[in-house]
Residue, then its C-alpha position, 0 to 999 in steps of 0.5 A: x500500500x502506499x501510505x505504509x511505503x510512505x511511512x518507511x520512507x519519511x522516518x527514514x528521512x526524518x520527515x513528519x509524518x501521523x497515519x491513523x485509523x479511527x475506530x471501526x473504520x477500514x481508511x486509513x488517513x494520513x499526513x506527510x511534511x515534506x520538511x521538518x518545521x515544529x508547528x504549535x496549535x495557538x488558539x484552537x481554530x486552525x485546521x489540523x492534526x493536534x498532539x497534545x501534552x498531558x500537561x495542559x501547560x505545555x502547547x500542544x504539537x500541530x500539523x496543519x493540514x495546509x502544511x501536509x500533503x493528505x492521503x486516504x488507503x481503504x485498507x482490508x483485514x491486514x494478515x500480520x502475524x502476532x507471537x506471544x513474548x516474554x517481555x517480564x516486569x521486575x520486581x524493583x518495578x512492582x515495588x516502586x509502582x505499589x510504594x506510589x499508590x500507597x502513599x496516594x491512598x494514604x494521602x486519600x485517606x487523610x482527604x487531601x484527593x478523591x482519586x488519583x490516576x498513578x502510571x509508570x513507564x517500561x523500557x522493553x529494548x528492541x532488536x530490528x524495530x519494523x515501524x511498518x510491522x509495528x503499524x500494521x499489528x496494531x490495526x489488526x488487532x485493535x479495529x475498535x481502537x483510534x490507531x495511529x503512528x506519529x512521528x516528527x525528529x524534533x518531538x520523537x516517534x508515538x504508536x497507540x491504539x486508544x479506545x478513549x474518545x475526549x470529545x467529539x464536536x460536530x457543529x455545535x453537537x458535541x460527543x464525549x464519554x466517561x470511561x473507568x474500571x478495568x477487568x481482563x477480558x474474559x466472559x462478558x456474562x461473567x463480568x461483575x463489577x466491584x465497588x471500587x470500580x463503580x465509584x471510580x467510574x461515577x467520580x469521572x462523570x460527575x466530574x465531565x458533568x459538573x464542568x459541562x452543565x454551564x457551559x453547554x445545553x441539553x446535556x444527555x447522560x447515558x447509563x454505564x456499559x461495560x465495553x471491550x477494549x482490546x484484551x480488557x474491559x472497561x465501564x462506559x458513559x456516553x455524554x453528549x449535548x449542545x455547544x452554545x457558542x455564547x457560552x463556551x469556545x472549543x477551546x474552552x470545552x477541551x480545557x474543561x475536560x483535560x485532563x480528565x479524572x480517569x487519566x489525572x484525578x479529583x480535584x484536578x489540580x491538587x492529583x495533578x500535582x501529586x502526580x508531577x511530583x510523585x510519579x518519577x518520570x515525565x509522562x510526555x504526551x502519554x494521557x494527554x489528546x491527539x486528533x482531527x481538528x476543524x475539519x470540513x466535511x465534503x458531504x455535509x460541509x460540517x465543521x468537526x473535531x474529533x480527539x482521543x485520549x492518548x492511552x495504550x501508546x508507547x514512544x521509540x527512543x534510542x531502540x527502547x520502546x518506552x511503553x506506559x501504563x496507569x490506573x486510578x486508585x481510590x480509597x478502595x484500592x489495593x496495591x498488589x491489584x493495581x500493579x497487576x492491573x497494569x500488568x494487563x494494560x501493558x499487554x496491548x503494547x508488547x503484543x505488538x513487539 
């Protein structure tokens, strides 16, 4: 396919580049630099692929679509072979991970948060890293999921495939969910989901409410449902509504939501301070938001933003790929859990490497 002979050739010459699925779709977009210039997004009204931080301090990473050269593939079932590894955590790791959610439940427990999300970073080391192969792995086994490959030789190369929509505005109808609670994906009919779960689950919510409620109209609010994301499952809340241009900008409806309690914490600033100060590594673009931006359709002449939440991702660097992984704790949780939890999430990359 071109856009995958594409790939090969503009990492090969350090040229910018993103190529992304969305979920259950079969095209294929993708944008190519034919230089090496950093854009950065200004006010939120340019048109583009937006890559942006967890730290909403930072600015977010831009390719403007009149920069870029655009290509579309229709792509079929891609027959790409999946062996199982040995890619095994250590212990100092295990430690390490279970000392932080300690001191965060502790710190819960004497009320300074509600909830906080605690990730780590793995560095697994490569032999003959395939960005292609890597590329086409994850097509093909997470169809559901929003599959992209960034890259750009000032920032780094990024792979994920996220099952987290952030927003999703069309108009002034917008689209966003509430996604919390992990289970391996076994029996469906087998799922039962635990207090701890459910609370953590209704903390994300009412938060996305509670920041919504004035600034948009006729908010609907979805029961939760258990989705499946890969080998997991996870609880679901579909919220959607009216953006009234009066009361809020897209710009200011993407603040209110990022970073959201299920990738930051309650209240925000307060767990995202514990999590700058305790996690031990900068989390980079992980848990922050990638899409399209102010994107006008050709069939119904639609203004359309569509971003993800940059979960399930990993960053190659210096022939390590650096995979990330996280989890919310709250008062109920429990450290040996946590950690496995993460044990699980980690999978949906290694089974790519």
């Amino acid at each position: 396919m071109k856009i995958f002979s594409k790939i090969a050739t503009s990492y090969q010459e350090n040229q910018p580049f993103v190529v992304y699925r969305k979920p259950n779709t079969k095209e294929i977009l993708a944008l190519f630099s034919k230089n090496d210039s950093l854009f950065l997004l200004e006010d939120f009204s340019e048109s583009g692929f937006v890559f942006a931080p967890f730290d909403a301090v930072e600015k977010p990473i831009f390719f403007p679509f009149d920069e870029f050269d655009f290509f579309s593939e229709n792509i079929n079932f891609i027959d790409v072979p999946i062996e199982n590894n040995n890619f095994a955590e250590t212990e100092i790791q295990k430690e390490n991970h279970q000392k932080i959610v300690e001191n965060a439940i502790n710190e819960i427990k004497k009320e300074s948060f509600k909830k906080v999300v605690i990730s780590r970073k793995e560095s697994i080391p490569l032999e003959n890293f395939d960005v292609v192969l890597t590329y086409k792995k994850l097509l093909q086994n997470y169809q559901n999921a929003f599959v992209y490959v960034w890259f750009h030789p000032k920032v780094g190369l990024w792979l994920g495939a996220t099952p987290e929509t952030l927003l999703t505005v069309e108009n002034l109808h917008f689209e966003t969910m509430s996604l919390a609670g992990t289970q391996v994906a076994d029996n469906l009919a087998a799922v039962i989901w635990q207090q701890k779960e459910l609370e953590e689950q209704s903390l994300v919510t009412d938060f996305i409410e509670s920041q919504l409620k004035n600034k948009v109209e006729h908010l609907q609010i979805s029961n939760p449902e258990t989705v499946k994301a890969g080998n997991l499952f996870h609880l679901k809340t579909a919220i959607s509504g009216t953006l009234h241009p009066s009361k809020s900008t897209l710009k200011e409806l993407i603040e209110s939501l990022h970073p959201t309690p299920a990738v930051c914490g309650l209240p925000r600033n307060i767990a995202k301070n514990f999590i700058l100060e305790n996690e031990n590594y900068n989390r980079e673009f992980y848990t922050g938001f990638l899409g399209e931006m102010n994107v006008i359709s050709k069939e119904s002449k639609s203004n359309k933003t569509q971003l993800f939440v940059n979960l399930r991702c990993m960053k190659i660097e210096n022939n390590f790929a650096n995979l990330f992984i996280g989890g919310g704790i709250t008062k109920d949780s429990n450290p040996e859990k946590e950690w496995q939890e993460t044990v699980s999430k980690s999978k949906t990359m290694k089974l790519v490497l």
